[in-house]
PDB file of N, CA, C and O in Angstrom:
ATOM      1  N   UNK A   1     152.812 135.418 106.995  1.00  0.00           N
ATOM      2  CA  UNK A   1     152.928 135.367 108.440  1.00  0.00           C
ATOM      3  C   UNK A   1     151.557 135.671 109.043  1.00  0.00           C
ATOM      4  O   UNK A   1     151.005 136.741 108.791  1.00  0.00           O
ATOM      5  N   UNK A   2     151.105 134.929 109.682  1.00  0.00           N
ATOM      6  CA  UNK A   2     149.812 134.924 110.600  1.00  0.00           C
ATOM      7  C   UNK A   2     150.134 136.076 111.603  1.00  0.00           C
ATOM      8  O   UNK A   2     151.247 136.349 112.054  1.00  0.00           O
ATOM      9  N   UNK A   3     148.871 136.740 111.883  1.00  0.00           N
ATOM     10  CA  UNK A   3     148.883 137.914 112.899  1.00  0.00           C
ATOM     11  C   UNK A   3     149.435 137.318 114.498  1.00  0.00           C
ATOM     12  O   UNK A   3     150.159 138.123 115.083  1.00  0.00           O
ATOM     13  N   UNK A   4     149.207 136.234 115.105  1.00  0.00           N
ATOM     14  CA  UNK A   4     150.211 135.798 116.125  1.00  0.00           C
ATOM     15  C   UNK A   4     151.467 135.792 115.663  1.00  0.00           C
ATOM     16  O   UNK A   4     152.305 136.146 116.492  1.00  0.00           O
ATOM     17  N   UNK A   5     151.863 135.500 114.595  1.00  0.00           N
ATOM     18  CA  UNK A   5     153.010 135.239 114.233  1.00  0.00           C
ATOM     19  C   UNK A   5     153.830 136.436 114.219  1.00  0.00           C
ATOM     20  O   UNK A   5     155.003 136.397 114.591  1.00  0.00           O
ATOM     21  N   UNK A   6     153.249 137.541 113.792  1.00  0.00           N
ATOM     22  CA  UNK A   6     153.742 138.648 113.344  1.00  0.00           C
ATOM     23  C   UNK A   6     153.956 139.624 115.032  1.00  0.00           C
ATOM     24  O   UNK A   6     154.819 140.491 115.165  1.00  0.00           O
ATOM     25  N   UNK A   7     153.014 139.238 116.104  1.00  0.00           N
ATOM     26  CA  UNK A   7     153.046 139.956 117.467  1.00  0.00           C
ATOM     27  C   UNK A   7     154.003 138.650 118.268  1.00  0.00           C
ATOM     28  O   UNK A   7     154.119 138.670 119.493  1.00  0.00           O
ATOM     29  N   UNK A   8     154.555 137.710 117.554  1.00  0.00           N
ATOM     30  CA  UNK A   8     155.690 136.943 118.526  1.00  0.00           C
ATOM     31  C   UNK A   8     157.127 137.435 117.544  1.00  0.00           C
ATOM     32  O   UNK A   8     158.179 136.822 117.725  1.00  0.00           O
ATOM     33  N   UNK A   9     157.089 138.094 116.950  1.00  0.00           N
ATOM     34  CA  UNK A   9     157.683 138.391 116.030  1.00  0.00           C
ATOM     35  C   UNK A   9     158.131 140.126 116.594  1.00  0.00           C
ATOM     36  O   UNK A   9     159.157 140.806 116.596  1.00  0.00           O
ATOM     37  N   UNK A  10     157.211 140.238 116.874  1.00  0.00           N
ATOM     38  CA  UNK A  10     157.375 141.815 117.788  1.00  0.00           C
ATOM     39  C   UNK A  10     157.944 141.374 119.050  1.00  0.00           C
ATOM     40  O   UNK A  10     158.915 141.949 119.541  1.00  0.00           O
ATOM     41  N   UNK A  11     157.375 140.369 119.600  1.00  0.00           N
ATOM     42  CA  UNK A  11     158.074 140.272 120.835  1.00  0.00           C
ATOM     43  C   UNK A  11     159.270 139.974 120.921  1.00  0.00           C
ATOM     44  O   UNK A  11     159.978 140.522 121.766  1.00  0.00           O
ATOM     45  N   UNK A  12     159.770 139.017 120.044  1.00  0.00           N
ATOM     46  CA  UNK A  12     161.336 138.331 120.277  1.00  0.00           C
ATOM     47  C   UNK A  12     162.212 139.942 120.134  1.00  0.00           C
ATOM     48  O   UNK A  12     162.904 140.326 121.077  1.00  0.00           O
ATOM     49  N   UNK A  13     162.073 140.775 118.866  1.00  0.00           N
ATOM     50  CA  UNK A  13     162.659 141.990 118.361  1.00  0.00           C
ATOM     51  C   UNK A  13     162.794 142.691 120.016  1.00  0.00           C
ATOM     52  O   UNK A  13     163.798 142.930 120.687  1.00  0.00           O
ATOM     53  N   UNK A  14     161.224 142.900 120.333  1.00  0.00           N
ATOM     54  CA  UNK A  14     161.348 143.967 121.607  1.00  0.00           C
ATOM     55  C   UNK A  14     162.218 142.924 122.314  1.00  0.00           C
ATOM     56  O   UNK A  14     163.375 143.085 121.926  1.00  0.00           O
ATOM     57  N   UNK A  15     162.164 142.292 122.868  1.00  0.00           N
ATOM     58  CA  UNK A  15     163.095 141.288 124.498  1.00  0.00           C
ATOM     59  C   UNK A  15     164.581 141.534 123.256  1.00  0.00           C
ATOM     60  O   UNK A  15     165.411 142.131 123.942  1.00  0.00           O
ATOM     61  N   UNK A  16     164.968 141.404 122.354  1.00  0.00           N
ATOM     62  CA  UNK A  16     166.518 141.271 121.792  1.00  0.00           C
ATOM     63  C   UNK A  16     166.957 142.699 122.330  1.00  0.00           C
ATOM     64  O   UNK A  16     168.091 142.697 122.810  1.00  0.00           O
ATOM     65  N   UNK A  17     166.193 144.101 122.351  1.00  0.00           N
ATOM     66  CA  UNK A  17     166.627 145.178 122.551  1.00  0.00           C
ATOM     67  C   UNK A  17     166.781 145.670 123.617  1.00  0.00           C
ATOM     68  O   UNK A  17     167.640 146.439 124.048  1.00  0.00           O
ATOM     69  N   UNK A  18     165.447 144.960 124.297  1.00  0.00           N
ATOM     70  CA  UNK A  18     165.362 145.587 126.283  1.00  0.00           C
ATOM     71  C   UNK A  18     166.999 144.287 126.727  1.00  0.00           C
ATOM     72  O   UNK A  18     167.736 144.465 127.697  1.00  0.00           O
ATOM     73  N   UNK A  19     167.088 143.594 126.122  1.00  0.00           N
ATOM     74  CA  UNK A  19     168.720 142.524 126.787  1.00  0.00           C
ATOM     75  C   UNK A  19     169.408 143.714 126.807  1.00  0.00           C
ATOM     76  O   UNK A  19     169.616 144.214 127.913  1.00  0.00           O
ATOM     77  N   UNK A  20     169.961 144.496 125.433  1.00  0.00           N
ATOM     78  CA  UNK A  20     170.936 145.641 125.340  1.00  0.00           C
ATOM     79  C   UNK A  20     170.485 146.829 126.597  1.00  0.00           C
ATOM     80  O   UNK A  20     171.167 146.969 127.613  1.00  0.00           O
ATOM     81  N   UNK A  21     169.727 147.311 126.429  1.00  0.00           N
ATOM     82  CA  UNK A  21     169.184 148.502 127.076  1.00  0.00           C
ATOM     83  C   UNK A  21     168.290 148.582 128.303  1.00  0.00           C
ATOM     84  O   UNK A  21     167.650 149.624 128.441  1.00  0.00           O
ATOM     85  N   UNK A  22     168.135 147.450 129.376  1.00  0.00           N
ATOM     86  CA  UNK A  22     166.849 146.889 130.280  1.00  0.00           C
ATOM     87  C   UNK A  22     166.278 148.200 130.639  1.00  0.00           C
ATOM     88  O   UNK A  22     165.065 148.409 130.665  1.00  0.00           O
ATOM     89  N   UNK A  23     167.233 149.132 130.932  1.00  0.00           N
ATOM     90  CA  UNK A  23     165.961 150.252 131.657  1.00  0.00           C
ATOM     91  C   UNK A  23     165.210 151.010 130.485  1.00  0.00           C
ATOM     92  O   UNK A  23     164.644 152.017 130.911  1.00  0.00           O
ATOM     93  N   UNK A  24     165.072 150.830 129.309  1.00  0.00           N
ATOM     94  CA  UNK A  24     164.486 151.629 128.811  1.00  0.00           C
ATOM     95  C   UNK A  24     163.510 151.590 128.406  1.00  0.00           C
ATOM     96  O   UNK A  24     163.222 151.225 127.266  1.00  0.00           O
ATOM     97  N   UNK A  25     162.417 152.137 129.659  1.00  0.00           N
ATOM     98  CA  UNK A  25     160.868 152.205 129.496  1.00  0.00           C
ATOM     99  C   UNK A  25     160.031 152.077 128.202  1.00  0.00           C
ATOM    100  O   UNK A  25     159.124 151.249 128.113  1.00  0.00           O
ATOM    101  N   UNK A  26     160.341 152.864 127.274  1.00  0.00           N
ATOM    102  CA  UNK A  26     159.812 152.562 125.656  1.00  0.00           C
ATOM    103  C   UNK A  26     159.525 151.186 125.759  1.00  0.00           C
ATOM    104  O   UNK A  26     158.369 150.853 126.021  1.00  0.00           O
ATOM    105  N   UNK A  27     160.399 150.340 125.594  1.00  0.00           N
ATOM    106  CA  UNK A  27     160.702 148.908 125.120  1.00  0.00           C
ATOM    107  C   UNK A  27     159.789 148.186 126.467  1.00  0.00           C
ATOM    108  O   UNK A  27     158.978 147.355 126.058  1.00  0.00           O
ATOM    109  N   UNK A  28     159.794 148.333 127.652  1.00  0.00           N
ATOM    110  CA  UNK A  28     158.921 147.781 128.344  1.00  0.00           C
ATOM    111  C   UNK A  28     157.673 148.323 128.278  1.00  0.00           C
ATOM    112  O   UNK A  28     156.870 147.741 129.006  1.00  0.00           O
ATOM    113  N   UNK A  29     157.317 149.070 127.771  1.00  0.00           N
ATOM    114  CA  UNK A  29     155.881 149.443 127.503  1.00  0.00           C
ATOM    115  C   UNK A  29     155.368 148.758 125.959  1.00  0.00           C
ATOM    116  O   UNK A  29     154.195 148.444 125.761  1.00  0.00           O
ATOM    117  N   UNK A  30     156.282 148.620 125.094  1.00  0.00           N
ATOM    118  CA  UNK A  30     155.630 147.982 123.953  1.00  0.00           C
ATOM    119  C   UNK A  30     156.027 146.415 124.372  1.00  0.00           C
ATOM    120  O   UNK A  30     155.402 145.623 123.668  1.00  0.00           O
ATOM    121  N   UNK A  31     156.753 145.879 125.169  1.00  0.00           N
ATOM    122  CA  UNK A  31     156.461 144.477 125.787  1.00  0.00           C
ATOM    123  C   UNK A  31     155.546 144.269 126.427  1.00  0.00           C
ATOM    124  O   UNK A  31     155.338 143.060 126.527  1.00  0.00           O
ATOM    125  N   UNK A  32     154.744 144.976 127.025  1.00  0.00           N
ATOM    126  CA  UNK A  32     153.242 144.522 127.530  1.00  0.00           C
ATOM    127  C   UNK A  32     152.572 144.973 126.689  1.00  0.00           C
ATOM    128  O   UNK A  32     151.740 144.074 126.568  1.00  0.00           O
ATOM    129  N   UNK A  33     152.258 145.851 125.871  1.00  0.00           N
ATOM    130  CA  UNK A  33     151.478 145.863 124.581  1.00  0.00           C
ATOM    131  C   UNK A  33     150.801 144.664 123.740  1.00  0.00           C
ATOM    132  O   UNK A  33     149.655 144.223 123.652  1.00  0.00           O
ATOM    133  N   UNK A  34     152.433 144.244 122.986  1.00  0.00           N
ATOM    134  CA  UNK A  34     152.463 143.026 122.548  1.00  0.00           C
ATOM    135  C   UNK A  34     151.984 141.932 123.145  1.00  0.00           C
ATOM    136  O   UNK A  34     151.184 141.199 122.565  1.00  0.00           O
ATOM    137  N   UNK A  35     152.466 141.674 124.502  1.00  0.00           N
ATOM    138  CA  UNK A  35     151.945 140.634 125.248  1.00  0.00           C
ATOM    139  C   UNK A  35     150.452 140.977 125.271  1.00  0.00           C
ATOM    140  O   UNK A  35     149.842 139.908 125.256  1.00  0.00           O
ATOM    141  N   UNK A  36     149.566 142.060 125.301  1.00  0.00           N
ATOM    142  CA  UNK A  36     147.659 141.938 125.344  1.00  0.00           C
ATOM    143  C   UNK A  36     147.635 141.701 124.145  1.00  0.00           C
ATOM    144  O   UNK A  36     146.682 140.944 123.961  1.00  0.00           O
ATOM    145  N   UNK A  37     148.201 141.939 123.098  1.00  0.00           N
ATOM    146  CA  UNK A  37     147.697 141.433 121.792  1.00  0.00           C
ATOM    147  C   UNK A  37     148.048 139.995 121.548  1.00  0.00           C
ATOM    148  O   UNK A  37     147.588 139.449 120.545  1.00  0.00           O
ATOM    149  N   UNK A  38     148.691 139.443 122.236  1.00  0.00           N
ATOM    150  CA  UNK A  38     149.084 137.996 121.935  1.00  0.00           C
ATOM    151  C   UNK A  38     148.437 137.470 123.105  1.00  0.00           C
ATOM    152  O   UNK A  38     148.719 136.292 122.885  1.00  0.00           O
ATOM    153  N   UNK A  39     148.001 137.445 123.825  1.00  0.00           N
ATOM    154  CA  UNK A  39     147.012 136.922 124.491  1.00  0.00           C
ATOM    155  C   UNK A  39     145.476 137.273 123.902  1.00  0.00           C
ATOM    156  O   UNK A  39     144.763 136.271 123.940  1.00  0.00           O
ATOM    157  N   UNK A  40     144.987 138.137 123.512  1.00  0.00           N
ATOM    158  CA  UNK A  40     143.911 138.628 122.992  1.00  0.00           C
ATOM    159  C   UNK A  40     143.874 137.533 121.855  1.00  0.00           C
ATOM    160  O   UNK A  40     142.764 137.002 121.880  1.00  0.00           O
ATOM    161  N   UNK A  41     144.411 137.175 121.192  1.00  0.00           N
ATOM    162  CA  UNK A  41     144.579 136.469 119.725  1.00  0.00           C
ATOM    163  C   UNK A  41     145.018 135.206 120.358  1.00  0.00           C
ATOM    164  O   UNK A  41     144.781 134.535 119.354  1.00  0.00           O
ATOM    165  N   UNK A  42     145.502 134.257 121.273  1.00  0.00           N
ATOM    166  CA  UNK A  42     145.299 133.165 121.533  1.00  0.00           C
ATOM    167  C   UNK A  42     144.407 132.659 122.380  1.00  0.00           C
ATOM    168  O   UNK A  42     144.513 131.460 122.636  1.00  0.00           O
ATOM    169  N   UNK A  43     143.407 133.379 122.967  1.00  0.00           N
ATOM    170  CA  UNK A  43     142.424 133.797 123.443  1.00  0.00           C
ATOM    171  C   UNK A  43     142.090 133.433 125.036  1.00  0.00           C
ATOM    172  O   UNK A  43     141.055 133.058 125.587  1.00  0.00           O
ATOM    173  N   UNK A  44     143.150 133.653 125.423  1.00  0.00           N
ATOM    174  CA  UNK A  44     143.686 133.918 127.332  1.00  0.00           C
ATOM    175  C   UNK A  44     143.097 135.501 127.546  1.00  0.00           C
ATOM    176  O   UNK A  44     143.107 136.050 128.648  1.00  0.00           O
ATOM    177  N   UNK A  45     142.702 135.993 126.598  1.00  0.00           N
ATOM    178  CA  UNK A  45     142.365 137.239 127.173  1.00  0.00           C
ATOM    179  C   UNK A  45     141.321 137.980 126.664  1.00  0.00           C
ATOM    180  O   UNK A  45     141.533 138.890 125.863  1.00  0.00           O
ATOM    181  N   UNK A  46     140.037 137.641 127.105  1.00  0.00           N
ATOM    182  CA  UNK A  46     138.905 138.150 126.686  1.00  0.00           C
ATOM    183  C   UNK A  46     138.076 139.662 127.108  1.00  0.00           C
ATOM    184  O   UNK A  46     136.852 139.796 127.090  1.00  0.00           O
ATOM    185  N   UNK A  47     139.032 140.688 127.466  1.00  0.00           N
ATOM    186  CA  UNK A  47     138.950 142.044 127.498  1.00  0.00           C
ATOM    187  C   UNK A  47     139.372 142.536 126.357  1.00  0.00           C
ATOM    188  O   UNK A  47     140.586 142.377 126.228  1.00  0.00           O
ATOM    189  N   UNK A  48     138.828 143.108 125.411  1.00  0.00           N
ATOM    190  CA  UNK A  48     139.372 143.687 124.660  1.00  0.00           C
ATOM    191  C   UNK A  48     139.245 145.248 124.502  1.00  0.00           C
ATOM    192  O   UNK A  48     139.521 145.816 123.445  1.00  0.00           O
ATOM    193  N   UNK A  49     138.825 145.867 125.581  1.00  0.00           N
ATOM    194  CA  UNK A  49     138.615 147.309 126.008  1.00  0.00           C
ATOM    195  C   UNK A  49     140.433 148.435 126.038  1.00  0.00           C
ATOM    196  O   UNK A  49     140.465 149.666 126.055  1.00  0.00           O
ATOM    197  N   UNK A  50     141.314 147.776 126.036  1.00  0.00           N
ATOM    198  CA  UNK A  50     142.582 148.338 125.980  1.00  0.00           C
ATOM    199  C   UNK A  50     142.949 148.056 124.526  1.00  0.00           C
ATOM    200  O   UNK A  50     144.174 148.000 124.629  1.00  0.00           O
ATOM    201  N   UNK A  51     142.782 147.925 123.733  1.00  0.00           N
ATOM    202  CA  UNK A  51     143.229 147.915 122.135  1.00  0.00           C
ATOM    203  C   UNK A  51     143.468 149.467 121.836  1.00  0.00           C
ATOM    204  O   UNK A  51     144.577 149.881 121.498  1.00  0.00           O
ATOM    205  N   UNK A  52     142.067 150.510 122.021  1.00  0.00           N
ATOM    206  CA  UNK A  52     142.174 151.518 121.931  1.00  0.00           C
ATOM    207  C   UNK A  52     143.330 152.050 122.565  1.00  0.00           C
ATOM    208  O   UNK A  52     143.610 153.207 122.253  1.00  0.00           O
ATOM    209  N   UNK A  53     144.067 151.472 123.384  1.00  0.00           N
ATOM    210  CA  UNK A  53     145.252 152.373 124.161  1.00  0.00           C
ATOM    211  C   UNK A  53     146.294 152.068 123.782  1.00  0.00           C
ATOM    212  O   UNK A  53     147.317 152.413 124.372  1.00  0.00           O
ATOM    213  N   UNK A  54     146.294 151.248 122.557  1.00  0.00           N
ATOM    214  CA  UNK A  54     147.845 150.559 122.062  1.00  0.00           C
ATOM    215  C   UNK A  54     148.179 151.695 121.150  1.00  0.00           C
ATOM    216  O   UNK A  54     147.405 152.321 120.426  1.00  0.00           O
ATOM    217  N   UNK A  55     149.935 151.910 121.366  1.00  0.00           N
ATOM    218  CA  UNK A  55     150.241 153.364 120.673  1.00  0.00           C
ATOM    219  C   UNK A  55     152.108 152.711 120.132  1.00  0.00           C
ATOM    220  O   UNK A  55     153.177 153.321 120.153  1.00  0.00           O
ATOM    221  N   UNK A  56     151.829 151.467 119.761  1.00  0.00           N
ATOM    222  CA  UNK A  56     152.884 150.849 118.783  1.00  0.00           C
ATOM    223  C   UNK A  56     153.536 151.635 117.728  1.00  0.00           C
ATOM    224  O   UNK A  56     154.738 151.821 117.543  1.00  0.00           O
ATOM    225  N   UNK A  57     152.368 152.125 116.972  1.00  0.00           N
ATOM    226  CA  UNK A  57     152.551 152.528 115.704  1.00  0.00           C
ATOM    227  C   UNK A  57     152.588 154.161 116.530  1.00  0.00           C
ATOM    228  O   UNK A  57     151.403 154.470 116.656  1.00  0.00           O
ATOM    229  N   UNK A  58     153.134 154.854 116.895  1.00  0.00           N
ATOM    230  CA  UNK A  58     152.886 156.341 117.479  1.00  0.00           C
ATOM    231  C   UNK A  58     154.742 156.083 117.748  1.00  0.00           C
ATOM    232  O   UNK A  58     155.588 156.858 117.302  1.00  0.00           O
ATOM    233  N   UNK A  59     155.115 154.604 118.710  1.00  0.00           N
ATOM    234  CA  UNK A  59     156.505 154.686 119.064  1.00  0.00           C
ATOM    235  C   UNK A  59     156.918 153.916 118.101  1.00  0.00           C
ATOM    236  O   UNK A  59     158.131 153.872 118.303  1.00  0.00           O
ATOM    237  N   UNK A  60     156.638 153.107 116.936  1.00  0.00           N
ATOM    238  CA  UNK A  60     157.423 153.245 115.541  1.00  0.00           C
ATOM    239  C   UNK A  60     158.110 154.476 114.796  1.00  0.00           C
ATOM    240  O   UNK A  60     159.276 154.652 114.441  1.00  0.00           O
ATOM    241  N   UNK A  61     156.778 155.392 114.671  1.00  0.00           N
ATOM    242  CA  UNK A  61     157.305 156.718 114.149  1.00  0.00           C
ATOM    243  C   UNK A  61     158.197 157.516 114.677  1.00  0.00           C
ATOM    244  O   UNK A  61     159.246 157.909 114.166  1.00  0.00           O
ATOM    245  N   UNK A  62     157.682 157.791 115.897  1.00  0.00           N
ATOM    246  CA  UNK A  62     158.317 158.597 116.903  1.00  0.00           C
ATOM    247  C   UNK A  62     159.603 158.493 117.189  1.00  0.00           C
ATOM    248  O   UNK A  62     160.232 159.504 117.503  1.00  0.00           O
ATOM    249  N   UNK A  63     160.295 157.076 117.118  1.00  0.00           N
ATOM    250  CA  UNK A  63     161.237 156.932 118.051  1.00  0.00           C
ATOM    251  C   UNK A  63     162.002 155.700 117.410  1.00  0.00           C
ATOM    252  O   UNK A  63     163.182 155.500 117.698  1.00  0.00           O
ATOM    253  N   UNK A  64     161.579 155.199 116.877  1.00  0.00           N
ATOM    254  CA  UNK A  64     162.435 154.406 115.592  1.00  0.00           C
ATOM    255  C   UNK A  64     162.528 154.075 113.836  1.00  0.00           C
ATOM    256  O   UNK A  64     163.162 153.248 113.179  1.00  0.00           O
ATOM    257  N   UNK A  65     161.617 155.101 113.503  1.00  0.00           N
ATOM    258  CA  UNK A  65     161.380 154.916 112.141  1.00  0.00           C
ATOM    259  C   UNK A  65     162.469 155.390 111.942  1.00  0.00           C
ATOM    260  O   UNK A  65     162.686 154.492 111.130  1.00  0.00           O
ATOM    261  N   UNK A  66     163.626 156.120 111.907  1.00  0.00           N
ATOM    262  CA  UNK A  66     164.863 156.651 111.918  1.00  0.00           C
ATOM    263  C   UNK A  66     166.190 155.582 112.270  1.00  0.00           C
ATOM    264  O   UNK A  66     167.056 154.982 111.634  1.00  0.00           O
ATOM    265  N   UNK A  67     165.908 155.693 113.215  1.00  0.00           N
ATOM    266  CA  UNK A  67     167.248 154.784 113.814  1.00  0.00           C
ATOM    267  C   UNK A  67     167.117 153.085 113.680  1.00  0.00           C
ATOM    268  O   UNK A  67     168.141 152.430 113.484  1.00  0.00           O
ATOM    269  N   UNK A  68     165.975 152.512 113.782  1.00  0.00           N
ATOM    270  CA  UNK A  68     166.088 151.222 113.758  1.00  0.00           C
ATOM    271  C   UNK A  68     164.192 150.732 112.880  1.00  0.00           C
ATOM    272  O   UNK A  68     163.143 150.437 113.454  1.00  0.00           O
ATOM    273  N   UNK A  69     164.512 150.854 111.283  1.00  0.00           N
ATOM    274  CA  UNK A  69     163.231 150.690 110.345  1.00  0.00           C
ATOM    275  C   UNK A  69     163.039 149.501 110.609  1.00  0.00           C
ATOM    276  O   UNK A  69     161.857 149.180 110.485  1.00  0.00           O
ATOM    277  N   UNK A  70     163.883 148.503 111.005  1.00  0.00           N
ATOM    278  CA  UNK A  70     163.151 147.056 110.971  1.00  0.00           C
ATOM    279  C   UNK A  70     162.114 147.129 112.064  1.00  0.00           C
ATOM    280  O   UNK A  70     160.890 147.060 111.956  1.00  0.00           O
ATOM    281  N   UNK A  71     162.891 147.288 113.182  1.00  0.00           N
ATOM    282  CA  UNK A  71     162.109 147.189 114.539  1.00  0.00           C
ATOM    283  C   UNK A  71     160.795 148.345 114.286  1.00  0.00           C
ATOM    284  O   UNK A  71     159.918 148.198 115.137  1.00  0.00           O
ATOM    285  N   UNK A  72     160.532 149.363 113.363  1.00  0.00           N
ATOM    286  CA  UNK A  72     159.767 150.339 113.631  1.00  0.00           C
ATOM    287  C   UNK A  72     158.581 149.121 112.571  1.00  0.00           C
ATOM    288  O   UNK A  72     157.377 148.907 112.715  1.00  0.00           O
ATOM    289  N   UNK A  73     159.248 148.735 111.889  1.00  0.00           N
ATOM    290  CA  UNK A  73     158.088 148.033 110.703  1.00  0.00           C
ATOM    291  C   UNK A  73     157.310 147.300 111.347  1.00  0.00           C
ATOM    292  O   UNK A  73     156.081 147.335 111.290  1.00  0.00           O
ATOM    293  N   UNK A  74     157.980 146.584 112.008  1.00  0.00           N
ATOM    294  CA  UNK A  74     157.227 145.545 112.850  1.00  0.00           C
ATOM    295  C   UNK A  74     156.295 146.099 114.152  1.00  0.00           C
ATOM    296  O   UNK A  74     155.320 145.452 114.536  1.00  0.00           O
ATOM    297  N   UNK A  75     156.552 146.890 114.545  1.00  0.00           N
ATOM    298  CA  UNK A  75     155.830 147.996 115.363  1.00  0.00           C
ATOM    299  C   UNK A  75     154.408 148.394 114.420  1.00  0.00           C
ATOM    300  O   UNK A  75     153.441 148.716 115.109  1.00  0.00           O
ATOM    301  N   UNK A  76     154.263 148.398 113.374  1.00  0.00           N
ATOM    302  CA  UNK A  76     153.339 149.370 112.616  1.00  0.00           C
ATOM    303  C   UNK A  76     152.670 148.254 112.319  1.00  0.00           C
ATOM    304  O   UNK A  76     151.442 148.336 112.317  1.00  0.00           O
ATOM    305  N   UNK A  77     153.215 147.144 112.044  1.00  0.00           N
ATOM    306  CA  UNK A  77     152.502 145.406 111.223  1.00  0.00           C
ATOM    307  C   UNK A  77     151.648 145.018 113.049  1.00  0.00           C
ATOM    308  O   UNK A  77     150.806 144.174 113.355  1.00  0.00           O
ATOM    309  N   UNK A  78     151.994 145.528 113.455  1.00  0.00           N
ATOM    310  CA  UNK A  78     151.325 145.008 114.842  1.00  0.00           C
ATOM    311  C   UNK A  78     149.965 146.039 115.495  1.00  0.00           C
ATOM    312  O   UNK A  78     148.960 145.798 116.165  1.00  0.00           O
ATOM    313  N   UNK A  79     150.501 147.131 114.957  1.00  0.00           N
ATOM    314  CA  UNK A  79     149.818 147.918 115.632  1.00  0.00           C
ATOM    315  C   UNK A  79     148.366 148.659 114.219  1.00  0.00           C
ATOM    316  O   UNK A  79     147.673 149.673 114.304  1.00  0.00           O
ATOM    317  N   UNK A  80     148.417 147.819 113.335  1.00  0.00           N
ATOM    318  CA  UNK A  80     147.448 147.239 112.217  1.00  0.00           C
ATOM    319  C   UNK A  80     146.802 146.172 112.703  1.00  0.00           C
ATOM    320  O   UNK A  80     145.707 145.882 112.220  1.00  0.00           O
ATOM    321  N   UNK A  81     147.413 145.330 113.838  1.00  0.00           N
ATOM    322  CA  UNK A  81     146.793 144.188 113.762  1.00  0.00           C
ATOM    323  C   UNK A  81     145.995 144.554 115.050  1.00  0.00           C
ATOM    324  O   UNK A  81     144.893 144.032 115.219  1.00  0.00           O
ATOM    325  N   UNK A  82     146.540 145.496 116.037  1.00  0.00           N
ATOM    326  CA  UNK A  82     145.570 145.890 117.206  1.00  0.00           C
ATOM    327  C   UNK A  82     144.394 146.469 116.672  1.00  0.00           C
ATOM    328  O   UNK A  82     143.301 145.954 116.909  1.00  0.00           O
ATOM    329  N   UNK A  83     144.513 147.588 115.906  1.00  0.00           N
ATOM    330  CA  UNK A  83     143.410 148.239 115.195  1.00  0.00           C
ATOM    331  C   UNK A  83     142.304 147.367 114.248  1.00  0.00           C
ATOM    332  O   UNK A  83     141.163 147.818 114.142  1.00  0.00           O
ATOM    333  N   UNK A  84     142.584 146.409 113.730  1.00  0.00           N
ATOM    334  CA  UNK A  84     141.383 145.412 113.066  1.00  0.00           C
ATOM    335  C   UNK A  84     140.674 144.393 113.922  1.00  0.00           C
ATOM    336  O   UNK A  84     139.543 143.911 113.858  1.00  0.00           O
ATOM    337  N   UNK A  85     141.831 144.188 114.860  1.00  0.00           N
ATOM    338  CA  UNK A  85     141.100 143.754 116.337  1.00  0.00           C
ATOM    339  C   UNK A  85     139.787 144.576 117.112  1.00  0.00           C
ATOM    340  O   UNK A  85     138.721 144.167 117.572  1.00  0.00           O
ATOM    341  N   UNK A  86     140.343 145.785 117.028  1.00  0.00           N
ATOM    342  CA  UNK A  86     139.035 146.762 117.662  1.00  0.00           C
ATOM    343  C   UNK A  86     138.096 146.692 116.923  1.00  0.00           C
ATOM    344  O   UNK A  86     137.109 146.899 117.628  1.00  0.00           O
ATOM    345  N   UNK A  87     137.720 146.482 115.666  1.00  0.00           N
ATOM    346  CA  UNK A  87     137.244 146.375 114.575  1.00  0.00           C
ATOM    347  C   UNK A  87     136.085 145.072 114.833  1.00  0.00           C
ATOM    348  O   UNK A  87     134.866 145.102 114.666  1.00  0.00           O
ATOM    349  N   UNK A  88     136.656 144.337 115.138  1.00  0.00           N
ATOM    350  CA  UNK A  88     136.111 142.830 115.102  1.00  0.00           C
ATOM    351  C   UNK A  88     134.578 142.874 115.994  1.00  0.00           C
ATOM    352  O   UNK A  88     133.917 141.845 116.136  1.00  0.00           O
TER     353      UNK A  88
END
């Protein structure tokens, strides 16, 4: 899976959960996350000064490595892919 692939892959997961739950801020905060990294990587978005503020992998652990490992995995595969981004 290609690193877009893997942050549209985060996205469909996050939008399947905010349908169940809409108010719950978590999930709209890692939906705009995802969305700068998927713009950053199809390259609509040439700021890359907010990478450092992506905290995916902080609300994997935190808040779903327990209750829901798929959704937390994919949280952590993304938030690897923000961090090699800063890198670049």
């Amino acid at each position: 899976m290609s690193r877009l692939e893997t942050i549209e892959e985060g996205i469909s997961l996050t939008e399947k959960r905010l349908k169940n739950i809409p108010d719950f801020d978590i999930y709209k905060s890692i939906l705009k996350q995802l969305h700068y990294l998927q713009m950053i990587l199809n390259g609509s978005e040439p700021d890359r000064s907010k990478l450092e503020k992506i905290i995916l992998g902080h609300f994997a652990v935190r808040e779903f490595e327990e209750s829901d490992p798929e959704f937390s995995e994919i949280l952590k595969k993304c938030q690897n892919i923000a961090f090699k981004l800063s890198m670049e």
